[in-house]
C-alpha positions in Angstrom: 4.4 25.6 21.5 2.8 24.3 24.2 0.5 22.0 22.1 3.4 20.6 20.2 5.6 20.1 24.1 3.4 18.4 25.9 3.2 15.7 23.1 -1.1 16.0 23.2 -3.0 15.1 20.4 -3.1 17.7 17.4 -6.7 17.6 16.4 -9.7 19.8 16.4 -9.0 23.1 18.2 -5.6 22.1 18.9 -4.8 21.9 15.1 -6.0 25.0 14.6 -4.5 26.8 17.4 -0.4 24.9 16.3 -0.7 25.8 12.9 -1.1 29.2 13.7 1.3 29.2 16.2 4.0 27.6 13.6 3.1 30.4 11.5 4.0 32.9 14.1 6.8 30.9 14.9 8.5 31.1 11.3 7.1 34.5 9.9 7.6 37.0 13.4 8.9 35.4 16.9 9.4 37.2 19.8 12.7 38.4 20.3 13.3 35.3 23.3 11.9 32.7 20.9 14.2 34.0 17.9 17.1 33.6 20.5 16.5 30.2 21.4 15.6 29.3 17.7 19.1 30.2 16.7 20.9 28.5 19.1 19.1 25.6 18.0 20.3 25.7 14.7 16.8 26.2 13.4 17.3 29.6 12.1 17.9 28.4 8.3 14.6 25.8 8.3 10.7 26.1 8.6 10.2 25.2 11.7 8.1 22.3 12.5 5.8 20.4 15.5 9.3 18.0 15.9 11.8 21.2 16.0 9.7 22.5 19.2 9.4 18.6 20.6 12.8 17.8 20.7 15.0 21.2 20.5 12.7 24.6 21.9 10.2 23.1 23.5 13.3 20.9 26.3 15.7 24.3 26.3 12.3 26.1 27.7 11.7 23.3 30.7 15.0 22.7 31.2 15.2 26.2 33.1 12.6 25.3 35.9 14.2 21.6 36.2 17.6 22.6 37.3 17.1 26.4 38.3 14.1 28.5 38.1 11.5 28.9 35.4 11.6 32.1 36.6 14.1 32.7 33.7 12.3 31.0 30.9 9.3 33.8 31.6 12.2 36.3 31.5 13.4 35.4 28.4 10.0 34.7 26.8 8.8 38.0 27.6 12.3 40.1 26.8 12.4 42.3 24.3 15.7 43.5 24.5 17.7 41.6 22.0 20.8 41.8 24.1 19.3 40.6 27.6 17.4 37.7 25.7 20.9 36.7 24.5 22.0 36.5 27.6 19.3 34.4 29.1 19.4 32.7 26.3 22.7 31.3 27.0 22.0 30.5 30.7 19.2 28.0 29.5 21.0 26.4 27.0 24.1 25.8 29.5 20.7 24.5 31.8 19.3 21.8 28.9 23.1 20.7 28.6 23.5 20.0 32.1 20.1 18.4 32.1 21.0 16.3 29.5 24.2 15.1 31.5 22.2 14.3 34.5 19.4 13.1 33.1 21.5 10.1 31.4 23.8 9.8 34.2 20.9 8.8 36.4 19.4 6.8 33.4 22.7 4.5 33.6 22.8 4.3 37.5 19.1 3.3 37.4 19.2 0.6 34.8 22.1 -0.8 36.8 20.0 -1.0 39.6 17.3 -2.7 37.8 19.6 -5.2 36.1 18.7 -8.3 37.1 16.7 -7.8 39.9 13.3 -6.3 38.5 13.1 -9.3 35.4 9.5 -11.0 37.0 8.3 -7.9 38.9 4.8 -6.4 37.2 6.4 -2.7 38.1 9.7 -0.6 39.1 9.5 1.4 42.0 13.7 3.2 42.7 14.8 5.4 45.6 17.7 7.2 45.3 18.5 10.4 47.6 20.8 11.7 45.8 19.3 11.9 42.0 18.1 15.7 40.9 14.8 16.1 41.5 14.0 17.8 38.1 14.6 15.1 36.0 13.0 12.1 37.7 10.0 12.2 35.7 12.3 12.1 32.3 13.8 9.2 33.5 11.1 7.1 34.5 9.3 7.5 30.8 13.2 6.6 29.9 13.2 3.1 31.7 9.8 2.2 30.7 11.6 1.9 27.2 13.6 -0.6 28.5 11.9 -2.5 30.9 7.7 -1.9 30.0 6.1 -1.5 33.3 4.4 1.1 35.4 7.5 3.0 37.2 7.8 5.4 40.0 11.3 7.0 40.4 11.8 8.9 44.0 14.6 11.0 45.1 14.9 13.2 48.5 14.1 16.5 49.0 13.4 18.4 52.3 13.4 15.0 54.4 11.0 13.1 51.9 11.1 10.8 49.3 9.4 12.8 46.0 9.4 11.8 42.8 7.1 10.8 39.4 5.4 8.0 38.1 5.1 7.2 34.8 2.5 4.1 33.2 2.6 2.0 29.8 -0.6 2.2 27.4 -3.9 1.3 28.6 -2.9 1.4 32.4 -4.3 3.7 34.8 -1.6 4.7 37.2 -3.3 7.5 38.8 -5.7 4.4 40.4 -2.9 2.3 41.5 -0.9 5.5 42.9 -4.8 6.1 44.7 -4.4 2.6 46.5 -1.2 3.4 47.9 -2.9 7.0 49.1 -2.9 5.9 53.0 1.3 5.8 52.4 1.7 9.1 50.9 1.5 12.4 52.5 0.6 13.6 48.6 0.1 13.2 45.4 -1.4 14.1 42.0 -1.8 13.4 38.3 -3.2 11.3 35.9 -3.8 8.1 34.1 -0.7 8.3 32.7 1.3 10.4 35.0 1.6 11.3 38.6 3.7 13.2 41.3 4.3 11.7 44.4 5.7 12.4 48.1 5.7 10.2 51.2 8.0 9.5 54.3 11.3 7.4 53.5 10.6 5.4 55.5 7.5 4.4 53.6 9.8 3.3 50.5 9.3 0.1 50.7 6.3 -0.2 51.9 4.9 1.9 48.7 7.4 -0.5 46.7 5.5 -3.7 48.1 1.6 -2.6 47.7 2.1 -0.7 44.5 3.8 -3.9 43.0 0.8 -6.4 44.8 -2.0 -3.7 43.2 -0.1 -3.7 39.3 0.5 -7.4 39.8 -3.2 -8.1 40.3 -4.8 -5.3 38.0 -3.0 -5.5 34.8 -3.5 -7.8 32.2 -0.8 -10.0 30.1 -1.6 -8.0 27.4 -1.0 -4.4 28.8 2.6 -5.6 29.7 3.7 -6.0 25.7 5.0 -3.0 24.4 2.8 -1.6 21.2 3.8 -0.2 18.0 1.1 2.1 16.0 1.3 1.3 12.2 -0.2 3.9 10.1 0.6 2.2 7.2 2.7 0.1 5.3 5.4 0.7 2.9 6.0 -0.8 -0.4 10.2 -0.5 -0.1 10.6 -1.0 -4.0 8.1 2.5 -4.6 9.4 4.4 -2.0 13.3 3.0 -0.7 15.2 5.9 -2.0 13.1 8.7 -0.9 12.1 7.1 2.6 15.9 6.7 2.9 17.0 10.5 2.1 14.5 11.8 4.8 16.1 9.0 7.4 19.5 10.3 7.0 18.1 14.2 7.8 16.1 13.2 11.1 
């Protein structure tokens, strides 16, 4: 579950380790699991790597976003059918409301981009009042719209906090390391990193990570790309390629 969550390559070890997992999955889940997979609507399917993606998988996170993932453990580790219920229905009501803030802070944030970010090499938003569990989804959310390196910051105990989030073939975690003598901390990777610094360092962290993007990415790196595994004769293949796009 884990494998298939985190979105990492399945492949080698990995491969071995999800298929077995999907087995245990469909034949014999644990009570919590079996919970969440029927209030999923999965209970009638084989479940697959896209079912834990895009419906297990966000109803297990969601607890630690808005609450605790205190109760994700709970209910992962029940096995009292009656208590995992329960639980069950508390993280649901969580990935619901997490879905609500998540796009309402979406919208506000494009708005704020409108216009105003078109020549800029990067997108760096502070706002004190977006939930700080879902800052992270949105920044991968506004790099589909606008395709550049993006840190979103909101406020929590008298800092700005927040994630960053890159576009293929750009190492954020060195451009976030260039910043360093702005933030009081900070962590991640090439692709991804946590951030915390003094508001009143906002904008300073806006200007310098916006002069390092501007002079360490290439033209190329700022075009979005699309992986092509391979190409589709329509006239072979229309009407069954079609069924399957009407059941995703």
């Amino acid at each position: 579950m884990s494998i298939a969550s985190d979105i990492v390559p399945i492949i080698d070890e990995n491969r071995i380790m999800a298929s077995i997992g999907l087995k245990k999955l469909n034949e014999n889940p644990r009570i919590g699991l079996k919970t969440i997979i029927s209030i999923s609507g999965l209970q009638d399917k084989a479940i697959t790597a896209d079912d834990i993606v895009f419906k297990i998988g966000p109803r297990i996170n969601a607890a630690g976003r808005i609450e605790s993932g205190k109760q994700a453990v709970e209910l992962l580790i029940c096995e009292i059918p009656e208590e995992a219920a329960l639980l069950c229905e508390k993280i649901n009501s969580h990935n619901q409301m997490r879905r609500n803030i998540d796009k309402s802070i979406t919208e506000e944030a494009l708005q704020e981009i409108a216009g105003n970010n078109k020549y800029k090499f990067s997108t760096v938003l502070f706002n004190p009042s977006w939930h700080k569990g879902v800052v992270g989804i949105v920044a991968s959310r506004l790099i589909e719209y606008q395709y550049r390196p993006t840190i979103v910051l909101t406020e929590s105990n008298g800092l700005a906090t927040g994630s960053a989030r890159s576009i293929q073939g750009f190492d954020l975690y060195q451009a976030v390391t260039s910043c360093a003598d702005l933030l009081e901390s900070y962590g991640g990777h090439m692709y991804a990193a946590g951030i915390t610094l003094k508001k009143e360092n906002v904008q300073k962290l806006r200007d310098r990570f916006e002069e390092v993007v501007k002079n360490s990415i290439t033209p190329d790196l700022l075009i979005p790309q699309i992986d092509i595994d391979t190409e589709l004769n329509f006239s072979r293949h229309f009407t069954r390629f079609f069924q399957y796009i009407k059941t995703i």
